[in-house]
Backbone atoms as SQL, in Angstrom:
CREATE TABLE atoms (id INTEGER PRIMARY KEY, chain TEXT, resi INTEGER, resn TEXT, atom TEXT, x REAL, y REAL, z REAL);
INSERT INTO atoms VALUES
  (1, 'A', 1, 'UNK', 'N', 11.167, -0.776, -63.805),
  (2, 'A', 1, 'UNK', 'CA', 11.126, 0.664, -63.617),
  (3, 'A', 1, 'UNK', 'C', 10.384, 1.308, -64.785),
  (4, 'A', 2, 'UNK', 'N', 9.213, 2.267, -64.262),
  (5, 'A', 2, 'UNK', 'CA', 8.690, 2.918, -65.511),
  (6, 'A', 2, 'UNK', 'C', 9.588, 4.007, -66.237),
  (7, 'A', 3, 'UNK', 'N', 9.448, 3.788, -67.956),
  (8, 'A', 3, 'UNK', 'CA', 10.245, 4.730, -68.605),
  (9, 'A', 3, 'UNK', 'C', 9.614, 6.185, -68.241),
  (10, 'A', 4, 'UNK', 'N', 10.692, 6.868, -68.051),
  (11, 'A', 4, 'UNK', 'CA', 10.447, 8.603, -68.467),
  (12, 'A', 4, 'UNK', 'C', 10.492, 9.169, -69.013),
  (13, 'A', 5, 'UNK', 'N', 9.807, 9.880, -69.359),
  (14, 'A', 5, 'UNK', 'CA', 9.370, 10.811, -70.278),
  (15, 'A', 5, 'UNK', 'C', 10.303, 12.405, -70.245),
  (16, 'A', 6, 'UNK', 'N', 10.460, 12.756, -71.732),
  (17, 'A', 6, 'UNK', 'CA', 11.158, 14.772, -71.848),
  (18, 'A', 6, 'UNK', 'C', 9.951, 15.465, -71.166),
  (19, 'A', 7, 'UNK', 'N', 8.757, 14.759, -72.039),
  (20, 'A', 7, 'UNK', 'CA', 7.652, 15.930, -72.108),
  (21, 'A', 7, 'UNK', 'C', 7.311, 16.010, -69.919),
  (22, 'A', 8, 'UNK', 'N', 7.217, 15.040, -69.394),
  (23, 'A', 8, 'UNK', 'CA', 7.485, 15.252, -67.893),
  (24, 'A', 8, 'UNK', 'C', 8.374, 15.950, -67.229),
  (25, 'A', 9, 'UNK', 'N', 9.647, 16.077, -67.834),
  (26, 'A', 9, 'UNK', 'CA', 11.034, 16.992, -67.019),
  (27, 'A', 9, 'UNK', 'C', 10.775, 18.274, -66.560),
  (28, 'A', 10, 'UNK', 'N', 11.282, 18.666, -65.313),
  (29, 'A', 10, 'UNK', 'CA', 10.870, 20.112, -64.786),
  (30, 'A', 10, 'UNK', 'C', 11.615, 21.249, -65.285),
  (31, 'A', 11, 'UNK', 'N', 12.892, 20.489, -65.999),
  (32, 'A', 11, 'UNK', 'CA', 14.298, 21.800, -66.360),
  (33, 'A', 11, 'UNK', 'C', 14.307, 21.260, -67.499),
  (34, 'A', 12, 'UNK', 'N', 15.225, 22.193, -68.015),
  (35, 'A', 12, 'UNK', 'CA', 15.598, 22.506, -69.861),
  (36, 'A', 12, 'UNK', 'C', 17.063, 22.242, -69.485),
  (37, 'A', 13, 'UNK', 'N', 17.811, 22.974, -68.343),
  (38, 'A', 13, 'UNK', 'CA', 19.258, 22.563, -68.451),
  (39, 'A', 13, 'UNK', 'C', 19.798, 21.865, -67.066),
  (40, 'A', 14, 'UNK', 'N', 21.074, 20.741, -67.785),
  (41, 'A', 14, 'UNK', 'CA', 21.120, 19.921, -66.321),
  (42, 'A', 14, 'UNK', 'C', 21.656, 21.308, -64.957),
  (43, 'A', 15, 'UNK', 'N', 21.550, 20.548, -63.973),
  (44, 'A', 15, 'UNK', 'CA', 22.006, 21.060, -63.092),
  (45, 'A', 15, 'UNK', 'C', 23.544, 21.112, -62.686),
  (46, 'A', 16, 'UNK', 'N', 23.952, 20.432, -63.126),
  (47, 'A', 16, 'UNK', 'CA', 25.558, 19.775, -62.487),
  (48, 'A', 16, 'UNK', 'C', 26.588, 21.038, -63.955),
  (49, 'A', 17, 'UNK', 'N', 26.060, 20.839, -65.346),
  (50, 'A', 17, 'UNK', 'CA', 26.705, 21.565, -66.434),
  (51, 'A', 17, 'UNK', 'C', 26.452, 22.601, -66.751),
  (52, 'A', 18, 'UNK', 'N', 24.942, 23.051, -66.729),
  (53, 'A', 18, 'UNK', 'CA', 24.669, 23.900, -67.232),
  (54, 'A', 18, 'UNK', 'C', 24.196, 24.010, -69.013),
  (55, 'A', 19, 'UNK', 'N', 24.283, 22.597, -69.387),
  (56, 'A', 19, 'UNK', 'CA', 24.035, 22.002, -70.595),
  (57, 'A', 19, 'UNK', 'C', 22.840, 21.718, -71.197),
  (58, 'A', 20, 'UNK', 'N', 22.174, 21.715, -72.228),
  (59, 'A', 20, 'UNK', 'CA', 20.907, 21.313, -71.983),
  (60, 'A', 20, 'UNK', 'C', 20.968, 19.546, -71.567),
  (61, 'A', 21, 'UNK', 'N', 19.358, 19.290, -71.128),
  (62, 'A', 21, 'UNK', 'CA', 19.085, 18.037, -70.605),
  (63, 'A', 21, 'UNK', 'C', 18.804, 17.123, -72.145),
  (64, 'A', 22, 'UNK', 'N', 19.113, 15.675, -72.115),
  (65, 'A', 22, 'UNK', 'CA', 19.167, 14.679, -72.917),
  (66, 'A', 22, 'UNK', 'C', 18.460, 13.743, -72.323),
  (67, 'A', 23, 'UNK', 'N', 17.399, 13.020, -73.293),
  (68, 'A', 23, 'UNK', 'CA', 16.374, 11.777, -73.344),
  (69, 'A', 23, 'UNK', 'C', 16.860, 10.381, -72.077),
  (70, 'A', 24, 'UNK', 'N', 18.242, 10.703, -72.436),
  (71, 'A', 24, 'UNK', 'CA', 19.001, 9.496, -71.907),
  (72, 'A', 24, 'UNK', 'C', 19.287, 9.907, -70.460),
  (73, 'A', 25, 'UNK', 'N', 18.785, 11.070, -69.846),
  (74, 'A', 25, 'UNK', 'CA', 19.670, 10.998, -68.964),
  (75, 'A', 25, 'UNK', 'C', 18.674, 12.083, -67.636),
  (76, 'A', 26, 'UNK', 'N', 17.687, 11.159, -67.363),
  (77, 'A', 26, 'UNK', 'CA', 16.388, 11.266, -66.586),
  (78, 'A', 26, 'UNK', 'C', 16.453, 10.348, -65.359),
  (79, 'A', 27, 'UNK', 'N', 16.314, 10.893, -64.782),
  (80, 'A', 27, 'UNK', 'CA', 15.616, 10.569, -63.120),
  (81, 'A', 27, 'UNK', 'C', 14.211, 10.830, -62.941),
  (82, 'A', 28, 'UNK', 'N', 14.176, 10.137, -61.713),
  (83, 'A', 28, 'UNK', 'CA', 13.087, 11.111, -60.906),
  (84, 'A', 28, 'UNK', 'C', 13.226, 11.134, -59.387),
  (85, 'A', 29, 'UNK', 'N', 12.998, 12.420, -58.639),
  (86, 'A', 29, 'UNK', 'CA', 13.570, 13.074, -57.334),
  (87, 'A', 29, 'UNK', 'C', 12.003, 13.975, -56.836),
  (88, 'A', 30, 'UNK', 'N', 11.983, 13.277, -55.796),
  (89, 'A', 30, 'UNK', 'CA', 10.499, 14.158, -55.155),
  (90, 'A', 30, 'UNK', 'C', 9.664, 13.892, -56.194),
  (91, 'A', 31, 'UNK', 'N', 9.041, 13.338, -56.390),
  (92, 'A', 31, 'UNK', 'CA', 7.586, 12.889, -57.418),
  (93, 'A', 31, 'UNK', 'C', 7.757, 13.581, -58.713),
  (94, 'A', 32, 'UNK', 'N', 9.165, 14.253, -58.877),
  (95, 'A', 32, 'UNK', 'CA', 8.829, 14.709, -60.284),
  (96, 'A', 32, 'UNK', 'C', 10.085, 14.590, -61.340),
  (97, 'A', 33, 'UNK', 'N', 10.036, 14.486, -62.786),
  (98, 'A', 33, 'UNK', 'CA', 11.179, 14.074, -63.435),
  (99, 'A', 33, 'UNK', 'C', 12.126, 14.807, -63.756),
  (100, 'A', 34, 'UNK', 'N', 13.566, 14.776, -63.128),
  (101, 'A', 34, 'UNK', 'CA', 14.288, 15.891, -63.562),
  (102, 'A', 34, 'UNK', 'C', 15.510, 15.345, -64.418),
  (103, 'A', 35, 'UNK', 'N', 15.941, 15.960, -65.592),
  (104, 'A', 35, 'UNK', 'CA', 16.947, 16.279, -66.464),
  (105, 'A', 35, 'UNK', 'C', 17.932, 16.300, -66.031),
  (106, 'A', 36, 'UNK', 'N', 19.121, 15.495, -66.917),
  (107, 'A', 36, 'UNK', 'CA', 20.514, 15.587, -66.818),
  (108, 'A', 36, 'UNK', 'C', 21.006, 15.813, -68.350),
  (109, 'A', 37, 'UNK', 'N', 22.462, 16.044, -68.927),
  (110, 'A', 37, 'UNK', 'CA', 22.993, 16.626, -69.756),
  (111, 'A', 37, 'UNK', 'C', 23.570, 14.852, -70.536),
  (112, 'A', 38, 'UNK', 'N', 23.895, 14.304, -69.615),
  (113, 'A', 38, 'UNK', 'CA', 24.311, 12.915, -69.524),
  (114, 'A', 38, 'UNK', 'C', 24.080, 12.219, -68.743),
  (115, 'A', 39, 'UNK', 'N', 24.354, 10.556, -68.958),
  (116, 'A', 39, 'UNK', 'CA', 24.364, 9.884, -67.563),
  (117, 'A', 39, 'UNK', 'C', 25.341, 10.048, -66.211),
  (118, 'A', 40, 'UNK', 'N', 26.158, 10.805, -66.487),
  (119, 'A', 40, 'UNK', 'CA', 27.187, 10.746, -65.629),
  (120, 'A', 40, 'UNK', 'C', 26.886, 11.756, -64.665),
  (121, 'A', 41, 'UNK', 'N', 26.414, 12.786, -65.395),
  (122, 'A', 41, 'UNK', 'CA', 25.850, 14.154, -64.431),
  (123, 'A', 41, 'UNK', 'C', 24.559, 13.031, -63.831),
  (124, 'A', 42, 'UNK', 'N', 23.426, 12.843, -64.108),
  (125, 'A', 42, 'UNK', 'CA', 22.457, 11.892, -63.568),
  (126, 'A', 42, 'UNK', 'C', 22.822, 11.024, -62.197),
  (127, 'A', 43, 'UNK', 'N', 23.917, 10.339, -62.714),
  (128, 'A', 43, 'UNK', 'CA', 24.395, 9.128, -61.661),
  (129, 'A', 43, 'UNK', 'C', 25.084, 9.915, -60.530),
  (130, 'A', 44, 'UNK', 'N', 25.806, 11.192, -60.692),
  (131, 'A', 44, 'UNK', 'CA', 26.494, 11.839, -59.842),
  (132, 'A', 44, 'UNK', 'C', 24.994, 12.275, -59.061),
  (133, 'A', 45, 'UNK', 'N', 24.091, 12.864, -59.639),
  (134, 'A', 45, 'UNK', 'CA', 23.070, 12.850, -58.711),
  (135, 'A', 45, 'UNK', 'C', 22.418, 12.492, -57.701),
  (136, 'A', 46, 'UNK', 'N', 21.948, 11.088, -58.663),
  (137, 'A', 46, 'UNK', 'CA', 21.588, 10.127, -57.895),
  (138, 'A', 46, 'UNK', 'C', 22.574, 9.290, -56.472),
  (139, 'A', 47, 'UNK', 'N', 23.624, 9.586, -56.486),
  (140, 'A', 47, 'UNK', 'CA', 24.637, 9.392, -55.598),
  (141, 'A', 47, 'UNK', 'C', 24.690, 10.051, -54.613),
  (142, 'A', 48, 'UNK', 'N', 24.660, 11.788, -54.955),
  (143, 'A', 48, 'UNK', 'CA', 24.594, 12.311, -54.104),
  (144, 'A', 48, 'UNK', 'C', 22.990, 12.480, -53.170),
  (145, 'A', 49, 'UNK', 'N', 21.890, 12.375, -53.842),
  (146, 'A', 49, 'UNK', 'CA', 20.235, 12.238, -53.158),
  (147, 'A', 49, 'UNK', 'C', 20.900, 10.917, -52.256),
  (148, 'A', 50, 'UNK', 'N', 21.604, 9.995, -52.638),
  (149, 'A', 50, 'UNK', 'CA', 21.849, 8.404, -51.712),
  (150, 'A', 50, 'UNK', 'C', 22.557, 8.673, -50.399),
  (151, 'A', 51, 'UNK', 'N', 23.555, 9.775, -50.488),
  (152, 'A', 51, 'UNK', 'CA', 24.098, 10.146, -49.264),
  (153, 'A', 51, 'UNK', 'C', 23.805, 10.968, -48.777),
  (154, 'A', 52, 'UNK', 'N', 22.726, 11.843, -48.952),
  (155, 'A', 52, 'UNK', 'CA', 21.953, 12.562, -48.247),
  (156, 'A', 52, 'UNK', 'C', 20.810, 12.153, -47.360),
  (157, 'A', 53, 'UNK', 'N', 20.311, 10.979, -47.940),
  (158, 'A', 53, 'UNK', 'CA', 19.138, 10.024, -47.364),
  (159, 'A', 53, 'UNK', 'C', 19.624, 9.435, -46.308),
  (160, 'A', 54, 'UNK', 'N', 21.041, 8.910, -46.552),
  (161, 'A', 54, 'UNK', 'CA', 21.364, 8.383, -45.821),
  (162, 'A', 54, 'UNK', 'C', 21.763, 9.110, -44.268),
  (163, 'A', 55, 'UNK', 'N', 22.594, 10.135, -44.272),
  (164, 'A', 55, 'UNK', 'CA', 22.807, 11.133, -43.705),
  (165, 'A', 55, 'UNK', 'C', 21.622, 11.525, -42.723),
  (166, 'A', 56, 'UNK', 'N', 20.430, 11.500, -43.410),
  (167, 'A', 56, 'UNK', 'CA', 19.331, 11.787, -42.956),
  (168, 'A', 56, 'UNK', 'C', 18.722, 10.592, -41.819),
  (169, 'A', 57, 'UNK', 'N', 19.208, 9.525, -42.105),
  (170, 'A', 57, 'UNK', 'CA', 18.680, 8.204, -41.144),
  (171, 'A', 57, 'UNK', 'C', 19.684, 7.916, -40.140),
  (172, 'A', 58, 'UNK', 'N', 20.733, 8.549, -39.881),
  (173, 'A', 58, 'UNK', 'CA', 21.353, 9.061, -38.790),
  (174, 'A', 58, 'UNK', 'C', 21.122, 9.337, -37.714),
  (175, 'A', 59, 'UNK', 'N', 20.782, 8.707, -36.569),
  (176, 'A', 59, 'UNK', 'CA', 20.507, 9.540, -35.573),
  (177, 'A', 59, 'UNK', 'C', 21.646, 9.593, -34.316),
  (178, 'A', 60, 'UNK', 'N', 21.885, 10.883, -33.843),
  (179, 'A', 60, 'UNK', 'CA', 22.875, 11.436, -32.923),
  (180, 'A', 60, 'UNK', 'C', 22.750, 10.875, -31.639);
């Protein structure tokens, strides 16, 4: 997996805290790199984009 970069991140504060974003704690979502406060806010993320995808390959 390629490392990510601060200077790439689209936000200054995570989304989940309201905290600022930390080196350690980067994704990337839709082609671009977004910020977390921690890994835990990150992984809660990434969890939730997983059950949404999934959700999405659902068919009725």
């Amino acid at each position: 997996m390629e490392s990510l970069d601060m200077a790439d991140c689209i936000n200054e504060i995570c989304p989940w805290s309201g905290e600022p974003v930390q080196a350690d704690s980067l994704t990337e979502f839709d082609g671009h790199v977004v910020g977390f406060c921690n890994p835990g806010c990150r992984d809660k993320f990434e969890r939730a984009v997983q059950h949404f995808e999934e959700a999405k390959s659902v068919t009725v």
